[in-house]
N, C-alpha and C positions, 0 to 999 in steps of 0.2 A: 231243705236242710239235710247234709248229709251226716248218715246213721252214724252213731259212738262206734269207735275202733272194739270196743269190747262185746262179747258174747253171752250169752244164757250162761250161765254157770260158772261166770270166771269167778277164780281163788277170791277170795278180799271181801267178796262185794254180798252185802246182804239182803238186799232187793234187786235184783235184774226184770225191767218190765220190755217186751219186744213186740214192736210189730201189733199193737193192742186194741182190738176192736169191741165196742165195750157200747153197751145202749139198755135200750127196754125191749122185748118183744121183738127182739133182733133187729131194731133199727139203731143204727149204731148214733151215739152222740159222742164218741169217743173215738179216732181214727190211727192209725197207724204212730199209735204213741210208743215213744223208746225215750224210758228213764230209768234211771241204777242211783240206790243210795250204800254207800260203803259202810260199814261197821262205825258206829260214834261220827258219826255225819249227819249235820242238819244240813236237810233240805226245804225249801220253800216250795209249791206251788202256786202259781201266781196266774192272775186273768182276770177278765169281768165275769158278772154274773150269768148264767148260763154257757159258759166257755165247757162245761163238761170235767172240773174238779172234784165235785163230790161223784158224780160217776166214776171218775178212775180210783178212788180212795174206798169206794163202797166195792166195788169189782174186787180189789186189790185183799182187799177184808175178805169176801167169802162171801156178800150179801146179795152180789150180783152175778151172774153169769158170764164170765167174758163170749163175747162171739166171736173170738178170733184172734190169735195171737200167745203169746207164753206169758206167765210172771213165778219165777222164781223166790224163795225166800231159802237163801244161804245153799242156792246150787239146786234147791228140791223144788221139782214143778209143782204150785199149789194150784193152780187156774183150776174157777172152780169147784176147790173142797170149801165144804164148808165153813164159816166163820165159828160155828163152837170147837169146831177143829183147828183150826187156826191159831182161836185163841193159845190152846192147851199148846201149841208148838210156839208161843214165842212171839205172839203179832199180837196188839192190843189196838180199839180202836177208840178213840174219843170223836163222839159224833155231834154235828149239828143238834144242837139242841139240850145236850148235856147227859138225855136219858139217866134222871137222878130219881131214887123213889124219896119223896116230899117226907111219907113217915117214917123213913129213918134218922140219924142221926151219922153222924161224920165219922164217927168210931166205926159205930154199926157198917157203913158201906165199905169205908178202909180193913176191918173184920172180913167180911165177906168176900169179898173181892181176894185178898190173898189167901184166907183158909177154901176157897172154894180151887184155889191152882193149884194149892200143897193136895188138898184131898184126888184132886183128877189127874197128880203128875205129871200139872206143866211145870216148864221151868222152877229148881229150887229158889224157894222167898228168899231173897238174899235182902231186902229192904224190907225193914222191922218196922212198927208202926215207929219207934224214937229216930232211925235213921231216914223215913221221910221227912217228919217233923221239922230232921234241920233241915232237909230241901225248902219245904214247905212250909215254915215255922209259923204263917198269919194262922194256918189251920188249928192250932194250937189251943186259940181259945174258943177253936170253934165245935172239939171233939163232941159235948156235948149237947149241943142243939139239931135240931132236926134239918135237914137239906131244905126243905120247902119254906123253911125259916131264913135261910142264908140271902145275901148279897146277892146279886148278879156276879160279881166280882170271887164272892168265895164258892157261889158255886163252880163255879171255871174251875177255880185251883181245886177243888176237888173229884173233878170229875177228870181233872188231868193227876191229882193223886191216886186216885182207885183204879188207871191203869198203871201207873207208877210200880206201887205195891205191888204189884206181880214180876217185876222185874222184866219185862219186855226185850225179846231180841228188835223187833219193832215196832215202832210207836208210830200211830197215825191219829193226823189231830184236824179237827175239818170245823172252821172258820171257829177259834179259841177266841176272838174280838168280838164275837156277835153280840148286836144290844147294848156293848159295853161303851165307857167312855174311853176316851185315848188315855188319858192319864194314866183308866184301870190297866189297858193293855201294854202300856207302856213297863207294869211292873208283871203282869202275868208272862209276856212272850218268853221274858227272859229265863223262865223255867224250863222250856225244852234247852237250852242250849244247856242249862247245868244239868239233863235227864242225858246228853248225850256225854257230857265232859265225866260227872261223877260215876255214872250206871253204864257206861259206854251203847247205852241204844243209840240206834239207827231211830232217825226221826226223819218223817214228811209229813208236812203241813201245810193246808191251806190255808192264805190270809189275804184279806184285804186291805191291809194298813203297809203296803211295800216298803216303804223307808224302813219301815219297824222291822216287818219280816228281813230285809236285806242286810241289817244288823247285825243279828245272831244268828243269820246263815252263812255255811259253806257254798253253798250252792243254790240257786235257782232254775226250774223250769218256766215259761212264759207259755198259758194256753192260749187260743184265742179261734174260737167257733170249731173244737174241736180237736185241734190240733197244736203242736208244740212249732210257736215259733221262733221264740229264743231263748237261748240257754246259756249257762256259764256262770264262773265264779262271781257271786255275791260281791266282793270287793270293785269287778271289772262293772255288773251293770250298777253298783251305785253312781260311775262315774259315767254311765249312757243312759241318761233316764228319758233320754228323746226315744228311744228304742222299746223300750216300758210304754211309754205315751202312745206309741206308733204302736205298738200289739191291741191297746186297750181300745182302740178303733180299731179293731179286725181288720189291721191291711198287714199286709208284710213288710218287716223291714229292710230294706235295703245294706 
């Protein structure tokens, strides 16, 4: 597949990833991956399981080491620093899993989370606890009960609010479906697209519900054993889903 006409640093673009060799203990699971998400651009990540998406999104974060290659966020080479660093410049990450503490309360993390970026001079709070609310409005009546109390369903939306709240130059969100039913996912996904419309972040996300994901994306990446086999505007592969199919069994498509 031949490399994006664009470069590390170009104007516009909020994420530049090049060339990216990315693994455990230097065995790469991640190969020569090249992807760019533009300012208020959703993008999708897309593969089976083990194709090496949470490696590029954990990499990308600060949590992993890349072995090779650049990733840029807004021109500035991050590869690397670390993810408490990261965070304070404008990357926020929602991880597998949710990382919610059980004995708080939904106020309490939404609290937290944006007086801890005002105190360490990330990004100014521009998103108030009432100007999430209407992003997020089911949270509403959930301010006061504890996270370990919640849904499956409203922990999501909260764990995609407590990075909200800090106002993200980027938003990275790594499998938002997990455990859930379609139905739930069917009303959560739609929150990154108004995180990028309303709050203008850059959003990449991994999912495994494609139709869903290819929705409310600009844009997709297609991993498969490592590497990026297809790519392109969300509108073009809703209507190649042979192509999606053909990744999802690790061949190439034609």
């Amino acid at each position: 597949m031949p490399a994006p006409a664009t470069s590390p640093g170009t104007p516009g673009h909020a994420l530049v990833v090049r060339d990216l060799f990315a693994g455990y203990q230097q065995v790469p699971v991640v190969r020569e991956l090249n992807l760019e998400v533009r300012p208020g651009e959703v993008v999708a990540l897309l593969g089976p399981n083990g194709a090496g998406k949470t490696t590029t999104l954990e990499t990308i974060a600060g949590l992993n080491r890349p072995i090779s290659g650049t990733i840029e966020l807004s021109g500035e080479n991050i590869g690397g620093t670390p993810a408490y660093v990261l965070a304070h410049r404008g990357l926020a990450l929602v991880p597998e899993g949710r990382a919610l503490f059980p004995g708080l309360t939904v106020r309490e993390h939404l609290r937290l989370a944006g007086g801890r970026a005002s105190k360490k001079g990330a990004r100014k709070v521009a998103s108030s606890e009432a100007e999430l609310l209407e992003m997020l409005p089911e949270l509403r009546k959930c301010l006061g009960r504890k996270a370990g109390l919640l849904s499956g369903g409203e922990q999501q939306m909260l764990a995609v609010g407590r990075a909200l709240v800090t106002r993200p130059r980027l938003l990275l969100v790594d499998e938002m479906s997990l455990g859930l039913a379609p139905v739930i996912v069917e009303r959560l996904l739609p929150i990154l697209r108004r995180a990028a419309d309303a709050l203008g972040a850059s959003v990449l996300f991994v999912e495994q519900h494609v139709a869903l994901a290819l929705e409310i994306s600009d844009r997709a990446y297609v991993l498969a054993h490592g590497r990026i086999r297809i790519e392109g505007p969300a509108a073009e592969l809703r209507e190649r889903r042979e192509l999606l199919a053909v990744s999802y069994l690790g061949e190439t498509a034609a």
